[in-house]
C-alpha positions in Angstrom: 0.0 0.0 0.0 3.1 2.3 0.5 3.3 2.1 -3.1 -0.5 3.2 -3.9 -0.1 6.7 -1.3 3.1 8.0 -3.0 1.5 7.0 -6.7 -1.8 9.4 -5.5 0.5 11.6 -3.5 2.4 13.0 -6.3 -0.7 12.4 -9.0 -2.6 14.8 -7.1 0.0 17.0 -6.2 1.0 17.2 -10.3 -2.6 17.5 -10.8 -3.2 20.2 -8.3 -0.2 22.3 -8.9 -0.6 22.4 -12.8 -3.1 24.7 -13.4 -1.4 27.3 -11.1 1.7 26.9 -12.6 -0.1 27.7 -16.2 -1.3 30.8 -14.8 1.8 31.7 -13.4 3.8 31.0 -17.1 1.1 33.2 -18.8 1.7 36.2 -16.4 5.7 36.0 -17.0 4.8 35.6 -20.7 7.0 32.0 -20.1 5.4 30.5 -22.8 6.5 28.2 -26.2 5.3 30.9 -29.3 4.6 28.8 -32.6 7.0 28.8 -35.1 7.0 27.0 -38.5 8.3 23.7 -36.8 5.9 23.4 -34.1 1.9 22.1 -34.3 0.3 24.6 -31.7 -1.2 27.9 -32.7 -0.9 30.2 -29.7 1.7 30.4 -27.0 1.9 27.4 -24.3 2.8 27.9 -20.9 5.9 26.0 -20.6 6.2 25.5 -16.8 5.2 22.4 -16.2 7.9 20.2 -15.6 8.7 22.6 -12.5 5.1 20.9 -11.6 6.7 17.5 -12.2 9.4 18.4 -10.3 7.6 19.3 -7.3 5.6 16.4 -7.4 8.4 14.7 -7.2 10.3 15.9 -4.7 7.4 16.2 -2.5 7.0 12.5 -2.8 10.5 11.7 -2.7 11.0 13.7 0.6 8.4 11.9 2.6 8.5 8.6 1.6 11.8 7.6 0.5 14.3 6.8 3.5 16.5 6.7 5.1 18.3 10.0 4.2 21.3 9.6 3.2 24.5 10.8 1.0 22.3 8.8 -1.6 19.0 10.6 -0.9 20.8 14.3 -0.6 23.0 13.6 -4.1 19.7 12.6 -6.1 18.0 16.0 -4.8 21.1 18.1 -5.6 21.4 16.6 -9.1 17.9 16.6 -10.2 17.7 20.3 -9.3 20.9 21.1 -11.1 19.0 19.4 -14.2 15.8 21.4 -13.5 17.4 24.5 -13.5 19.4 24.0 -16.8 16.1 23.2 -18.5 14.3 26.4 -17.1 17.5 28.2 -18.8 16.9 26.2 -21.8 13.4 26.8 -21.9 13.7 30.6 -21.3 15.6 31.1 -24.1 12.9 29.3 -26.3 10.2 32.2 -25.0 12.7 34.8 -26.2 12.8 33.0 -29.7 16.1 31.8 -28.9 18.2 28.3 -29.1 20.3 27.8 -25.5 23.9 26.6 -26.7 24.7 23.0 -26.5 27.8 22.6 -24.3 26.7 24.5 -21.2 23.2 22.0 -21.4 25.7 19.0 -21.7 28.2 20.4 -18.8 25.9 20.8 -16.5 23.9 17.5 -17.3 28.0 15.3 -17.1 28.1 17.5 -13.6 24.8 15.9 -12.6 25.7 12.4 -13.7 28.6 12.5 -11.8 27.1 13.2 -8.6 24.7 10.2 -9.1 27.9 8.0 -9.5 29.5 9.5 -6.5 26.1 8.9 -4.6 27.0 4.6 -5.5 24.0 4.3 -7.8 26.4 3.2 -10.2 26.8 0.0 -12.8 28.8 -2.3 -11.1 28.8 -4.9 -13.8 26.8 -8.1 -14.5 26.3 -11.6 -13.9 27.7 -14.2 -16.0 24.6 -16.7 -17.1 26.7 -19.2 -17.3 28.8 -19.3 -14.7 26.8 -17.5 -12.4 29.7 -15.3 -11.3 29.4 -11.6 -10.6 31.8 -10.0 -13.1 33.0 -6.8 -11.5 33.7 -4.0 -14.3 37.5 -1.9 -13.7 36.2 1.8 -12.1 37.0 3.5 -15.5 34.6 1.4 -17.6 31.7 1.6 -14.4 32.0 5.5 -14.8 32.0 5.9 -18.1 29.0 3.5 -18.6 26.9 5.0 -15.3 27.7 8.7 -17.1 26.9 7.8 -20.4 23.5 5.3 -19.3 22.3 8.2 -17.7 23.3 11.3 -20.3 21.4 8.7 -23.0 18.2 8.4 -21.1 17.5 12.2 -20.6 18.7 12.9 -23.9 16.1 10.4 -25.6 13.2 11.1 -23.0 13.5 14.9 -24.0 13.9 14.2 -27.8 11.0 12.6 -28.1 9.1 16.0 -26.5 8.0 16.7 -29.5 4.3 16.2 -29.4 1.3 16.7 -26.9 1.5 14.0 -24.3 4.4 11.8 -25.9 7.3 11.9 -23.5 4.7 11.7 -20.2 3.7 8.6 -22.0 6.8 6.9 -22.6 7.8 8.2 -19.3 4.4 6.7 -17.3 5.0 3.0 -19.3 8.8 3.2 -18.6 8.3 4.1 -15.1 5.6 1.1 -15.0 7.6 -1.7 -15.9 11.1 -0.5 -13.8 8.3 -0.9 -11.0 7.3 -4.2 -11.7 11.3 -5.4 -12.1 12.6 -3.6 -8.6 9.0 -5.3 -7.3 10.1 -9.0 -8.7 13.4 -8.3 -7.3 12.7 -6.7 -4.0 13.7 -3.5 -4.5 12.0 -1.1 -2.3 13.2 2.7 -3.3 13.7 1.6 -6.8 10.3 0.6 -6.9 8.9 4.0 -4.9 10.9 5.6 -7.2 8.9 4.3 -10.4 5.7 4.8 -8.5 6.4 8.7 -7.8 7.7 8.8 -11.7 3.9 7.7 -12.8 2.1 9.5 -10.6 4.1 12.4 -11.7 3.5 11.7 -15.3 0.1 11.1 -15.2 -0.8 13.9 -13.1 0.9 16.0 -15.9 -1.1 14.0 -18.7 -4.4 15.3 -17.6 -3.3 18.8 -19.0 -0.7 17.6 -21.6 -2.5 15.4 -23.8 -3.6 16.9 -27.3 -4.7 20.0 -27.6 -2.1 20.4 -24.7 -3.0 23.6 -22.0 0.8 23.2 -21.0 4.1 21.5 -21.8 6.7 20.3 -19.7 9.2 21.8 -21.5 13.4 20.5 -21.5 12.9 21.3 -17.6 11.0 18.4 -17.4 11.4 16.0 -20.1 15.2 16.0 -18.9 14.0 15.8 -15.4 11.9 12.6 -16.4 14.5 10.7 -18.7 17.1 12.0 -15.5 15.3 10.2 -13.1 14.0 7.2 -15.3 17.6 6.4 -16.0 19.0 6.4 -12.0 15.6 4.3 -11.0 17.2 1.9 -13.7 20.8 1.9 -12.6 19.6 1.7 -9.0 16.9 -1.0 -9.6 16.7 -3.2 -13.2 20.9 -3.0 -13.7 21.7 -4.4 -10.0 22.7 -7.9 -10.4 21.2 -8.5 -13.7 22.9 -11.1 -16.3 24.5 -10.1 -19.3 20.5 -11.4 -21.1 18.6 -9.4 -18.7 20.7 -5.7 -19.4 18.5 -6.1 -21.4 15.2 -5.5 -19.5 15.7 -1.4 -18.9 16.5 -0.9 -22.6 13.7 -2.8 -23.6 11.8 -0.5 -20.8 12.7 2.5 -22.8 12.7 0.8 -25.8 10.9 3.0 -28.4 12.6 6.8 -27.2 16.4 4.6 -27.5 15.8 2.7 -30.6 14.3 5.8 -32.2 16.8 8.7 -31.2 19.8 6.1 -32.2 18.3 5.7 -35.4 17.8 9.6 -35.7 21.8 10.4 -34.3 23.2 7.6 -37.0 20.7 9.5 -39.6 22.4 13.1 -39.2 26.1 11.5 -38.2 25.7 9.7 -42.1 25.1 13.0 -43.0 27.7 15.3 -41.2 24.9 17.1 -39.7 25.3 17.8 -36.0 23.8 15.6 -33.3 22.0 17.9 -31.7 20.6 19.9 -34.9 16.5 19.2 -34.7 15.1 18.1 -37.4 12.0 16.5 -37.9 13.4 12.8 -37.8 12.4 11.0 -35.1 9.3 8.2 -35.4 6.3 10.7 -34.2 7.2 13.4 -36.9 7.4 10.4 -39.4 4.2 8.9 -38.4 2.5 12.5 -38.9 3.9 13.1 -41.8 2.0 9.3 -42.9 -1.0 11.1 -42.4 -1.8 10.1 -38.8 -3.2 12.5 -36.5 -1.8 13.5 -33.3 -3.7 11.6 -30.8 -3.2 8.4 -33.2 0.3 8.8 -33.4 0.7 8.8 -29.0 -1.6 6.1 -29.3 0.8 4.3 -31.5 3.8 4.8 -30.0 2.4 4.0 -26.7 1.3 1.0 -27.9 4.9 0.2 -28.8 6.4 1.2 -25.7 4.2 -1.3 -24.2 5.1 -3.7 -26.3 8.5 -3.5 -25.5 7.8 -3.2 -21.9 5.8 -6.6 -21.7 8.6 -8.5 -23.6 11.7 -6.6 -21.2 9.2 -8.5 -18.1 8.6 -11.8 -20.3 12.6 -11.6 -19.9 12.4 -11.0 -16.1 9.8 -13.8 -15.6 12.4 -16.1 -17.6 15.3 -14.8 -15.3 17.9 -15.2 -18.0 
């Protein structure tokens, strides 16, 4: 049941806080103006991953113990990765693009402070054996920096379209609560359960025509939190099969943005240019509406999500 109360404590927090925070983003003018790249026809307030946030924390604060250097590091980082999206997002409302390396500084700073909290990727389990293979330090920092820097960045890539990334976000943050629960693992699985309340909470306002958007602040937030809940929960002792299970979890935003990054490396565009690549603009373009293309893409996510627990079941 300790479960259940944070899931409704931060859904009705998120759903509570939202429609003050859209009033709030209309009086500072902090809004997302329409341009020829984006759907929307009149300015959107774009505070509502500080919402999420809030939501969040709030849950995290009062059910999530003991506090520790664990519990204080998570807080520090994730508001260090708040922050940089507001920036980010502030310079969208002024019609302007927030440069690259200072985003990806401050989102390596973060990382870092999660592996220095111990939420870090030890290694795996050799199937065969069924000996622990311990990774050297270099290669578990390197792989905890870059596991984390890859889920934000494909969780806020794929913000491109009313209720998407809460979505992905709710369905990812399902199954990593159904692996820590199969494996007994208590704050991973709180974790996932403040992540969907969170992300549903939002949903209410964010699905199409959306009366908000959660902005980089919060789609970084999400994919920032979705990928320690992994590293902490679905990583911890797995085999070198069941890695698999927290890609599969995030299956469609990982699959998708590498096909996008290999798509514009083939053709010496930058990484980070946007461009209108990934699956949901493609599906559009097909002649799919919005709410049909969410609905797709959810449907995928979920697809991948019951075959990353099939996996689990088989304990592989």
């Amino acid at each position: 049941m300790n479960y259940v109360f944070a899931f409704f404590f931060v859904f009705i927090i998120v759903y509570s806080i939202i429609p003050i925070l859209k009033r709030v983003s209309l009086k500072l003018n902090f809004v997302d103006k329409p341009t020829e790249r984006k759907k929307h026809n009149e300015p959107i307030p774009l505070l509502g991953g500080v919402g999420i946030f809030i939501g969040f924390l709030c849950g995290y604060v009062t059910f999530v113990r003991p506090i520790n250097r664990e519990f204080i590091f998570v807080i520090i980082a994730s508001v260090l990765i708040l922050l940089i999206g507001i920036v980010d997002d502030w310079f969208k409302t002024l019609g302007k693009e927030f440069p690259v390396w200072p985003r990806l500084i401050v989102h390596i700073f973060a990382a870092v402070i999660i592996y220095s909290s111990g939420i870090v990727f030890y290694g795996f389990t050799n199937p065969l054996t069924h000996q622990y293979i311990v990774l050297p330090v270099f290669l578990q920092f390197v792989l905890t920096i870059m596991w984390i820097l890859g889920v934000t960045t494909v969780i806020n890539w794929s913000d491109g379209m009313d209720g998407l990334a809460g979505s992905l976000s709710a369905i990812a943050g399902s199954t990593l609560f159904v692996v820590a629960l199969a494996k007994g693992q208590h704050d991973s699985a709180l974790m996932s359960a403040l992540i969907v309340g969170a992300a549903l909470g939002f949903l209410r306002y964010n699905k199409h025509p959306a009366q908000i958007f959660m902005g980089d602040s919060g789609a970084n937030f999400l994919g920032f939190i979705l990928g320690i809940v992994a590293l902490n929960g679905a990583f911890k002792q797995a085999t070198l099969i069941s890695i698999s299970i927290p890609v599969l979890a995030l299956g469609v935003p990982i699959f998708d943005n590498l096909f996008v990054v290999f798509k514009r490396f083939s053709k010496g565009e930058p990484i980070y240019k946007a461009d209108a690549g990934q699956i949901h603009h493609r599906l559009l373009s097909s002649g799919l509406n919005q709410k049909q293309v969410v609905a797709f893409i959810s449907l995928m996510g979920i697809c991948f999500s019951l075959l990353s627990i099939v996996i689990l079941l088989l304990k592989v």
